[in-house]
TIROTI-7050 format. One record per residue (C-alpha): residue number from 1; residue in three letters; x, y, z. Coordinates in steps of 0.25 Angstrom, whole numbers, plus 5000, padded with zeros to 4 digits. Layout:
<seq=NUM | type=ala | east=X | north=Y | up=Z>
...
***
This chain:
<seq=1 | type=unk | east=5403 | north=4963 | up=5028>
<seq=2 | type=unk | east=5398 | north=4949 | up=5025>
<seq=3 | type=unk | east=5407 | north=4947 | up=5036>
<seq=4 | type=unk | east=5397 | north=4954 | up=5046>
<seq=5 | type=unk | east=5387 | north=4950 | up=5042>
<seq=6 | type=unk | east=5389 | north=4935 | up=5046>
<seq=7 | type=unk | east=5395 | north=4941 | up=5058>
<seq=8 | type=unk | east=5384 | north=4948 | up=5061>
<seq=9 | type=unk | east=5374 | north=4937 | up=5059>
<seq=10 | type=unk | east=5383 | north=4927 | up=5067>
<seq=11 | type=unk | east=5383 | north=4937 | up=5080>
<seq=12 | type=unk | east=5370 | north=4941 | up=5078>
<seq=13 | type=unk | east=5364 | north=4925 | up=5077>
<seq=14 | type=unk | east=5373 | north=4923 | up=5092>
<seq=15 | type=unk | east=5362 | north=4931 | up=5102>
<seq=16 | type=unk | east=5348 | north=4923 | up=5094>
<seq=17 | type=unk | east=5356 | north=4910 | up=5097>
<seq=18 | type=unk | east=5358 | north=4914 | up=5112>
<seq=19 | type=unk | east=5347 | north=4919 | up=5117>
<seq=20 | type=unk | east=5337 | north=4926 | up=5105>
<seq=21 | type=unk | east=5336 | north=4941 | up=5105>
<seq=22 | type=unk | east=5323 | north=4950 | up=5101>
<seq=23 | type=unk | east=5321 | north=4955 | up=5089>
<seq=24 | type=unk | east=5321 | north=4969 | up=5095>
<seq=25 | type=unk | east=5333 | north=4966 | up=5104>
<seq=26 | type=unk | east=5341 | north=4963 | up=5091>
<seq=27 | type=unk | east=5338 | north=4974 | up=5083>
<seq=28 | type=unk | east=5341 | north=4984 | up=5093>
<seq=29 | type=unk | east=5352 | north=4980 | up=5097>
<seq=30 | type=unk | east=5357 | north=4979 | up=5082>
<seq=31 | type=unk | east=5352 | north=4992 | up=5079>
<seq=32 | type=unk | east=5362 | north=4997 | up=5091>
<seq=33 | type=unk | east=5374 | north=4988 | up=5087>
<seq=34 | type=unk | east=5373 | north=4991 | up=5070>
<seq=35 | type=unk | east=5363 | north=5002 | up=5070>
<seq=36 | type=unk | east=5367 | north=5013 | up=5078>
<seq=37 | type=unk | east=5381 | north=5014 | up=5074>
<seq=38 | type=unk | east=5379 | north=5012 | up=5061>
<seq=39 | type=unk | east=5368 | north=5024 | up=5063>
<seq=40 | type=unk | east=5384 | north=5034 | up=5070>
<seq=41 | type=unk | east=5392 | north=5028 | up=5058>
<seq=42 | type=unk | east=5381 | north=5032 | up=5048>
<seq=43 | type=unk | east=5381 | north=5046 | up=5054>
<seq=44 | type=unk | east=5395 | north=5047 | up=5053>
<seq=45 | type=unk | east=5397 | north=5044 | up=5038>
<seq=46 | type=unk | east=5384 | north=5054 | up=5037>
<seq=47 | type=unk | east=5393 | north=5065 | up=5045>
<seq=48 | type=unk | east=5406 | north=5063 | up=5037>
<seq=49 | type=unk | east=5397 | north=5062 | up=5024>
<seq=50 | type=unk | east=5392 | north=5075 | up=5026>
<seq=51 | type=unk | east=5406 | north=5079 | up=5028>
<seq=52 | type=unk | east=5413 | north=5072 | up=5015>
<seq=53 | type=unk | east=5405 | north=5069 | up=5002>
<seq=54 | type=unk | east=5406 | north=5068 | up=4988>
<seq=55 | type=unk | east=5421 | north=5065 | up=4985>
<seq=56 | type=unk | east=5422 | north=5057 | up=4972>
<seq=57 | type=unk | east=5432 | north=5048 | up=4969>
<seq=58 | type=unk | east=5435 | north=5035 | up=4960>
<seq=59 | type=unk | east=5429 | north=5026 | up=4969>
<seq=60 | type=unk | east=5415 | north=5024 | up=4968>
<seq=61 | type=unk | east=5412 | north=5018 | up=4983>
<seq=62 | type=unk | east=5419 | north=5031 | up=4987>
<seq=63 | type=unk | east=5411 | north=5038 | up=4980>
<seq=64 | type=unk | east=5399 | north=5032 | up=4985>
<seq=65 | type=unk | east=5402 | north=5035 | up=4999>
<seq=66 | type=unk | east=5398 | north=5050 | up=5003>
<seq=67 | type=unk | east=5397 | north=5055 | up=4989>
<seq=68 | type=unk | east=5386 | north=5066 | up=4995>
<seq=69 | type=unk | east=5380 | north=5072 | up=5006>
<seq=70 | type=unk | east=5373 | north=5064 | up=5017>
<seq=71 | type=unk | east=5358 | north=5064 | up=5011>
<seq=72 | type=unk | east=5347 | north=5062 | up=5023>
<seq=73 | type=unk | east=5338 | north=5050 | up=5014>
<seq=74 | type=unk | east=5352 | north=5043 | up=5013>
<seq=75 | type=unk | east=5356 | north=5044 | up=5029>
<seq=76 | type=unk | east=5341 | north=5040 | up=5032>
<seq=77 | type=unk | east=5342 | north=5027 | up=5023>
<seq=78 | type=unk | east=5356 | north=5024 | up=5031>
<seq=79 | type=unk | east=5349 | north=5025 | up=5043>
<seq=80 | type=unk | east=5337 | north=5015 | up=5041>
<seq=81 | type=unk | east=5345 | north=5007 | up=5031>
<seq=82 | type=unk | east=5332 | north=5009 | up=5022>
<seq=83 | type=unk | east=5333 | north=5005 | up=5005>
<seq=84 | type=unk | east=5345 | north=5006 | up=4996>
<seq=85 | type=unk | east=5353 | north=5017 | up=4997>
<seq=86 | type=unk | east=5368 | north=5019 | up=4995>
<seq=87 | type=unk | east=5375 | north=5014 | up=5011>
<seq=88 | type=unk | east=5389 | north=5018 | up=5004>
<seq=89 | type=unk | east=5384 | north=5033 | up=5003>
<seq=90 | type=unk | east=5389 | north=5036 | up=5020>
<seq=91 | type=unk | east=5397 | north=5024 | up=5024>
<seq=92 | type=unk | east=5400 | north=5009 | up=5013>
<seq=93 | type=unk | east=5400 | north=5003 | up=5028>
<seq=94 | type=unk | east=5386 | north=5004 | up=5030>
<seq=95 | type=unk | east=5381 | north=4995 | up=5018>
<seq=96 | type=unk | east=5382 | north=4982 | up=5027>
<seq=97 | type=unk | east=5374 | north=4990 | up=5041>
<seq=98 | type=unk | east=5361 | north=4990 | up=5030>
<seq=99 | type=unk | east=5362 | north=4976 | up=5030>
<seq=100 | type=unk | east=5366 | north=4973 | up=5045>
<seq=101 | type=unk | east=5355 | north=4980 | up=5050>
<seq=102 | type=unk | east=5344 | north=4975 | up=5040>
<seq=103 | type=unk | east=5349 | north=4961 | up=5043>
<seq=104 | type=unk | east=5350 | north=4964 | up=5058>
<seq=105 | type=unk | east=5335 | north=4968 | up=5057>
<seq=106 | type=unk | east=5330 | north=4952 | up=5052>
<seq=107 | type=unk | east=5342 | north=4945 | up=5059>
<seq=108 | type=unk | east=5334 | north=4940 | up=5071>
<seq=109 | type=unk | east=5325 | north=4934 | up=5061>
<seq=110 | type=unk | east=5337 | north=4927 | up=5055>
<seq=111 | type=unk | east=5343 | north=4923 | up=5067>
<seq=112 | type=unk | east=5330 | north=4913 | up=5072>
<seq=113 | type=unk | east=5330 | north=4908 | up=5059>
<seq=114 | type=unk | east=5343 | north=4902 | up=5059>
<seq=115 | type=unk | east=5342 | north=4896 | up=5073>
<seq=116 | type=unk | east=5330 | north=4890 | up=5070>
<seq=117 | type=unk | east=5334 | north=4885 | up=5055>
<seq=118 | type=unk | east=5343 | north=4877 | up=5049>
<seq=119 | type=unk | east=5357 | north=4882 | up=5045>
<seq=120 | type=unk | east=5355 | north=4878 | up=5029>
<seq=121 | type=unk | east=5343 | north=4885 | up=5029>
<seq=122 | type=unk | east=5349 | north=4899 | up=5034>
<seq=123 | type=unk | east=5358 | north=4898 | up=5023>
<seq=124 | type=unk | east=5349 | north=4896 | up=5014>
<seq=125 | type=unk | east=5341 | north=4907 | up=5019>
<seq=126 | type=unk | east=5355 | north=4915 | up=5018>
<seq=127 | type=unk | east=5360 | north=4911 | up=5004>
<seq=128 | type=unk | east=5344 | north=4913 | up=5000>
<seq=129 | type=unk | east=5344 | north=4927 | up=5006>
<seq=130 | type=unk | east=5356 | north=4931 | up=4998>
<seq=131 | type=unk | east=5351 | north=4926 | up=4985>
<seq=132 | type=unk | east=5338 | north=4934 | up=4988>
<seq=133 | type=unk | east=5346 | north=4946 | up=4988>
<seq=134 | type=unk | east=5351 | north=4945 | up=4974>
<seq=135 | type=unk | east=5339 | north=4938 | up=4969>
<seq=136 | type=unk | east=5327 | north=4947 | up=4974>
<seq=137 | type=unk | east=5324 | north=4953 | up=4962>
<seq=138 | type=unk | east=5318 | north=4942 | up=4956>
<seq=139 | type=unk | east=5309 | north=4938 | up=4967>
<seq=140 | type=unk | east=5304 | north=4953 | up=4969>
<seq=141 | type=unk | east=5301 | north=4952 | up=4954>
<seq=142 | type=unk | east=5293 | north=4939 | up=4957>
<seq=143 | type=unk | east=5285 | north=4946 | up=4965>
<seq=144 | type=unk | east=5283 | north=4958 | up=4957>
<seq=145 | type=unk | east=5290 | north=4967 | up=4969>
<seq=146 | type=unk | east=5301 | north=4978 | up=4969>
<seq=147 | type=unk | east=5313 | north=4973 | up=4973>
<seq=148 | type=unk | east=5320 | north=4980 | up=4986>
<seq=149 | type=unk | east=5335 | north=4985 | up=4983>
<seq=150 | type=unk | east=5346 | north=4981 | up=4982>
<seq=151 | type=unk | east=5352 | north=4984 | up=4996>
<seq=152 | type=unk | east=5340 | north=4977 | up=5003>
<seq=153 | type=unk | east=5340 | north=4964 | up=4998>
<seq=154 | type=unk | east=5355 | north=4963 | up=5000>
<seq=155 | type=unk | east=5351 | north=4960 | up=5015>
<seq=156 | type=unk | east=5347 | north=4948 | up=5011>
<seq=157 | type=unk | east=5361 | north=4943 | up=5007>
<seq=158 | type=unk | east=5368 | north=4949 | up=5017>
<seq=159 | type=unk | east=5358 | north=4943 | up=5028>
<seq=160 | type=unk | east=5362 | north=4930 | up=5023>
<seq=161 | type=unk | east=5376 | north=4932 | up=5029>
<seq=162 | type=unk | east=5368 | north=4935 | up=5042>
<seq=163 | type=unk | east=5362 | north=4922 | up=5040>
<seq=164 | type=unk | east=5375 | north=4915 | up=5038>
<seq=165 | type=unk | east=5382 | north=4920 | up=5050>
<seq=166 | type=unk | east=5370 | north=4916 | up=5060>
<seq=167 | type=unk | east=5373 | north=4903 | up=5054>
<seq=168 | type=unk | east=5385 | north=4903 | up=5058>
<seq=169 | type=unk | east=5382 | north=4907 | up=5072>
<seq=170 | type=unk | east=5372 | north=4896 | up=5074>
<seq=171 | type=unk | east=5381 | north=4886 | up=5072>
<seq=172 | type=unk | east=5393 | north=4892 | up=5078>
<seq=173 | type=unk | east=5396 | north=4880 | up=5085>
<seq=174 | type=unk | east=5394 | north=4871 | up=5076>
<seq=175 | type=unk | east=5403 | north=4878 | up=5067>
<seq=176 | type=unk | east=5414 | north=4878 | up=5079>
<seq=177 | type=unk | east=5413 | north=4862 | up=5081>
<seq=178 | type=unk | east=5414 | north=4859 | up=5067>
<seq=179 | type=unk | east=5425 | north=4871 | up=5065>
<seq=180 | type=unk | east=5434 | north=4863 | up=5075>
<seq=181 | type=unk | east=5432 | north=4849 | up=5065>
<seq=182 | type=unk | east=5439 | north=4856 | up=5056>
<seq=183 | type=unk | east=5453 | north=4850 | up=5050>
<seq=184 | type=unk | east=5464 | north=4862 | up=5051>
<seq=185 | type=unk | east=5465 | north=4864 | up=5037>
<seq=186 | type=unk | east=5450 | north=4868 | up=5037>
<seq=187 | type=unk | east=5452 | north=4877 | up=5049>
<seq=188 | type=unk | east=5462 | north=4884 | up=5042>
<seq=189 | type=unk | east=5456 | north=4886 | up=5029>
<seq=190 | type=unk | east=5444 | north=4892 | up=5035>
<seq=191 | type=unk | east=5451 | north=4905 | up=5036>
<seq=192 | type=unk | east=5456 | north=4904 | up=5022>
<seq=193 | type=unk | east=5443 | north=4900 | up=5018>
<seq=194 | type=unk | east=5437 | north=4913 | up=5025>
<seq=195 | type=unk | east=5445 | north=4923 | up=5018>
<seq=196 | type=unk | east=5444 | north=4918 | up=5005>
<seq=197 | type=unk | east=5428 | north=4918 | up=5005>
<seq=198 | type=unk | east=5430 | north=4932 | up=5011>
<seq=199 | type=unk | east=5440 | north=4938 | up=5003>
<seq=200 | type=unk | east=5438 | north=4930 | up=4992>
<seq=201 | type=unk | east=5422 | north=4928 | up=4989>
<seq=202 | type=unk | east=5419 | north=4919 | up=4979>
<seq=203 | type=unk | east=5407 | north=4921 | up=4969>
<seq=204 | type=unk | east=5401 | north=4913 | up=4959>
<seq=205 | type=unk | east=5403 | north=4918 | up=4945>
<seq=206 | type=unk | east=5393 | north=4913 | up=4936>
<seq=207 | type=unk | east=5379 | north=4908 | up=4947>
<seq=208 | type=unk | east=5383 | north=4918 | up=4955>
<seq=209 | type=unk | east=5377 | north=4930 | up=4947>
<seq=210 | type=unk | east=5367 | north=4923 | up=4946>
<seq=211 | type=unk | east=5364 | north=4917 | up=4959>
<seq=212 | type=unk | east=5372 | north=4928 | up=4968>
<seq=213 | type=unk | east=5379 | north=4940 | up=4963>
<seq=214 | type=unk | east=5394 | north=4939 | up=4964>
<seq=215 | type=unk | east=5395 | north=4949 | up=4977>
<seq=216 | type=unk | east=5384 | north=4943 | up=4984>
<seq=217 | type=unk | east=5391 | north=4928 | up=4983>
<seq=218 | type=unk | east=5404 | north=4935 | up=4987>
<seq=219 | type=unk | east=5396 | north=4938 | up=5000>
<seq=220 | type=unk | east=5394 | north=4925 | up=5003>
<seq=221 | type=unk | east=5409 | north=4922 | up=5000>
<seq=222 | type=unk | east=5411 | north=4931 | up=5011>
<seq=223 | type=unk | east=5401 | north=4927 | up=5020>
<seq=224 | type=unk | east=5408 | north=4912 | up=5019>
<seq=225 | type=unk | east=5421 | north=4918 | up=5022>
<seq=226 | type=unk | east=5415 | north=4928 | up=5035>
<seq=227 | type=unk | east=5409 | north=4914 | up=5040>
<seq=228 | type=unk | east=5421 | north=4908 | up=5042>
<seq=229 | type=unk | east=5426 | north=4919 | up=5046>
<seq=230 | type=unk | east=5415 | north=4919 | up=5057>
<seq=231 | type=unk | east=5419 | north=4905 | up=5060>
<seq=232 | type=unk | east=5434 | north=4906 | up=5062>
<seq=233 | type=unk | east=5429 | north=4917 | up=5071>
<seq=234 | type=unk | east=5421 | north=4907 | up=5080>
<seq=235 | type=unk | east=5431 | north=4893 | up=5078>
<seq=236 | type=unk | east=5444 | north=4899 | up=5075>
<seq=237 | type=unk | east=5452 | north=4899 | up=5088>
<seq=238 | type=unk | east=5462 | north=4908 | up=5080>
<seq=239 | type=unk | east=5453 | north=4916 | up=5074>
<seq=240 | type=unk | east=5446 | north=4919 | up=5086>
<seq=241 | type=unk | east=5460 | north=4923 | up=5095>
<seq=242 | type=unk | east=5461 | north=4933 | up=5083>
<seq=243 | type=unk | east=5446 | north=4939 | up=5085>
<seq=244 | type=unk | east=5448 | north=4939 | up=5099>
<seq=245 | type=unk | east=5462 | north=4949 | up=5099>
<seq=246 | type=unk | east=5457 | north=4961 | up=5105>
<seq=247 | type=unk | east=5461 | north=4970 | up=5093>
<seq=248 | type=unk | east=5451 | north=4962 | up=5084>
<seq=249 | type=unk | east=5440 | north=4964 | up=5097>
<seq=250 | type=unk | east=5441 | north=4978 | up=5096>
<seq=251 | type=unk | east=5441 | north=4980 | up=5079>
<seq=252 | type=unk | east=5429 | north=4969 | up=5082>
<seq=253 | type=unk | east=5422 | north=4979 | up=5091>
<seq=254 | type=unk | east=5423 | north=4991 | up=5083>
<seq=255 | type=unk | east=5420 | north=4984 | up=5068>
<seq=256 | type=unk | east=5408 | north=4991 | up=5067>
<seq=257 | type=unk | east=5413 | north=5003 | up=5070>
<seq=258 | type=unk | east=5423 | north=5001 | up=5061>
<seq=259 | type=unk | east=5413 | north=4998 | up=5051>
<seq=260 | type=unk | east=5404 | north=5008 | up=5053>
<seq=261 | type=unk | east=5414 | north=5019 | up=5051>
<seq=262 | type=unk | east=5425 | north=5014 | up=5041>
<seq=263 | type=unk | east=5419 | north=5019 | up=5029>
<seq=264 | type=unk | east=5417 | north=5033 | up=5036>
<seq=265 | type=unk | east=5433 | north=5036 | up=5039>
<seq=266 | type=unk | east=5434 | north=5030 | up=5024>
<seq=267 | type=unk | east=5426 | north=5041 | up=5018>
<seq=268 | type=unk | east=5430 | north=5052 | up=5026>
<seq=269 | type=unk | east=5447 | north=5048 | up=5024>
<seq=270 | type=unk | east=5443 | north=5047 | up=5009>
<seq=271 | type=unk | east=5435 | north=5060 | up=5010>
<seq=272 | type=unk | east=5446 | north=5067 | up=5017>
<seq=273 | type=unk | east=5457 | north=5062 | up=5006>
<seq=274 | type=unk | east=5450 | north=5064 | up=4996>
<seq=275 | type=unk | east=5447 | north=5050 | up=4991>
<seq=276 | type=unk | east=5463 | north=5048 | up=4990>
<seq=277 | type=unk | east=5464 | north=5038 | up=5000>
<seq=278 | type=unk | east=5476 | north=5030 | up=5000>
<seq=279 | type=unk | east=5481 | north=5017 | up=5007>
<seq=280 | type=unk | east=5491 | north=5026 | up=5017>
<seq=281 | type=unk | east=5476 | north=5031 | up=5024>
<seq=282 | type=unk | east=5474 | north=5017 | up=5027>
<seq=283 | type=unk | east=5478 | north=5021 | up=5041>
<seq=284 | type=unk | east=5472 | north=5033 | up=5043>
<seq=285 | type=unk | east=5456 | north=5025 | up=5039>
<seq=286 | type=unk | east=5459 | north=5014 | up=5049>
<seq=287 | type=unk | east=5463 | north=5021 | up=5060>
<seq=288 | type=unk | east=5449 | north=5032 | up=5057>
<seq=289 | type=unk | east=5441 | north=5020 | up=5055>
<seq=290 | type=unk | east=5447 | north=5011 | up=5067>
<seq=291 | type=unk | east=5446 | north=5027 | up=5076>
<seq=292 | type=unk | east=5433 | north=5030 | up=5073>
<seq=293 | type=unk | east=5427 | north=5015 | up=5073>
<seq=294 | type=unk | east=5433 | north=5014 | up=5089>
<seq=295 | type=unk | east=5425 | north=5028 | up=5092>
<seq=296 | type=unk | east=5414 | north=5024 | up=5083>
<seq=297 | type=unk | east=5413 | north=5010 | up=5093>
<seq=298 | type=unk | east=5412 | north=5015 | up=5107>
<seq=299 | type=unk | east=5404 | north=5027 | up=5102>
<seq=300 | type=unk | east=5393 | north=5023 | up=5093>
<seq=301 | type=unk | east=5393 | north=5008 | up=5092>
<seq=302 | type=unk | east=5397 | north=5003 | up=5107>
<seq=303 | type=unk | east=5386 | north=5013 | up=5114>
<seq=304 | type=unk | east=5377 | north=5006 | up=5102>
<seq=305 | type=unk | east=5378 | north=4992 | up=5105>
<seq=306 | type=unk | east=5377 | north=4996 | up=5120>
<seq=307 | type=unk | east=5363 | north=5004 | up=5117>
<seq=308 | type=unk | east=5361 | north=4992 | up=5109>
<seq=309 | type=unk | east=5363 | north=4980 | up=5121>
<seq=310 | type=unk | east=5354 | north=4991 | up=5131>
<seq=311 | type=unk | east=5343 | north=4993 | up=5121>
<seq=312 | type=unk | east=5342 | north=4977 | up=5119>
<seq=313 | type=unk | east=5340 | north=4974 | up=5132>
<seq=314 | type=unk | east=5329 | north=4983 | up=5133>
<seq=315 | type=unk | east=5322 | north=4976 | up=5121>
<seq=316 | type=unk | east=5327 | north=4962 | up=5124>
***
């Protein structure tokens, strides 16, 4: 999900650059395009949880997930997103929406400060941010308060990969002139490069504990990795012949679709056999996820983003 974030902060840095946008414009269109179909996959899990609960198994994560009925405190805090509560309990999916939304609430504010500041100061703010997260405790101590949760502070490092991304889009043509510099053998080992911070997060042993736990430095191994990633997308000639394939257009319109329901058609094929699932239903959970994702788009999150562009024109 580091990924996505990035994403989400370079697409979202693009309209502040162009033209400016009102608070209010952005929330609500933000609510429309994350919110509302977040809102028709949460009731969906709700509905199938109602259904199927309480198989145990050896896997704890499965076991984390519809363990019991549906309570109305825990629907209440899905839907308002409000204090530390277990998001694994209807859909593991919805862990990253928590932090999409908060972030999405601030990100306007975000957005004026990197045009008008430095880029080194941005990363700072980013890299002080996610040492914040870890190291809140302490100051809240200082100051003789009690510390929030867990959960809640954890938008602080995750925001920083907001930050980073709307880095990258501010100087996206910097990026493009200096990208076309580059000798051969450094355009070919950027993919390389890519993966291995992706798929192969470092960390840092012994001042890593210390300074950033292990997971939270892996997160920024990733978020080096997804940058790159997001740079090949806007420099790469090949990479973007492969991106604009119409396939890749249509999985690209429905990924949050995809998202939003994958862990539903999960649950309910584990439920159905009984936690025996093998690697010949591989199949079968594709093709549920990839069916119900295309009807989950036009129903729920197309009509969305269209109320979404109606209502901030109203509000621009």
């Amino acid at each position: 999900m580091i990924l996505f974030f990035a994403l989400s902060g370079f697409v979202l840095f693009l309209p502040y650059e162009r033209r400016g946008l009102s608070y209010v414009h952005f929330v609500v269109k933000r609510i429309c395009r994350i919110y509302l179909p977040y809102l028709g996959a949460l009731a969906l899990a709700v509905a199938m949880n109602l259904h199927y609960h309480g198989l145990v198994t050896d896997h704890q994560w499965v076991n984390s997930t519809w363990n019991q009925e549906p309570s109305s405190n825990l629907i209440f805090q899905h839907i308002l997103f409000l204090g530390n509560y277990p998001w694994e309990t209807f859909n593991t999916a919805f862990w990253s929406l928590v932090y999409e939304m908060r972030i999405s609430l601030i990100f306007p504010f975000l957005a004026i400060a990197i045009l008008r500041l430095r880029n080194v100061w941005m990363v700072v703010f980013a890299i002080l941010t996610s040492l914040l997260s870890v190291h809140y405790h302490r100051i809240f101590a200082l100051l003789s308060l009690n510390p929030p949760g867990n959960q809640t502070v954890d938008t602080l490092h995750y925001m920083s990969f907001f930050v980073l991304g709307a880095i990258l889009a501010k100087n996206r043509e910097f990026i493009r002139e200096r990208y076309r510099q580059l000798p051969l053998f450094l355009v070919f080992f950027l993919p390389v490069l890519a993966i291995l911070f992706y798929y192969h997060p470092f960390s840092i042993p012994l001042a890593g504990a210390a300074i950033l736990p292990e997971q939270k430095t892996v997160d920024w191994s990733v978020a080096l990795g997804s940058l790159i990633v997001i740079t090949l997308a806007i420099c790469s000639g090949p990479f973007k012949k492969v991106l604009n394939n119409d396939a890749i257009h249509y999985l690209g319109r429905i990924s949050y679709s995809v998202y939003l329901v994958h862990g539903t058609v999960l649950f309910t094929l584990i439920y159905i056999c009984r936690g025996h699932l093998k690697f010949s239903y591989l199949p079968i959970y594709l093709i549920g996820v990839f069916s119900l994702a295309s009807i989950f788009h036009f129903l729920i999150e197309k009509p969305s983003m269209v109320l979404g562009q109606r209502l901030g024109k109203i509000v621009r």
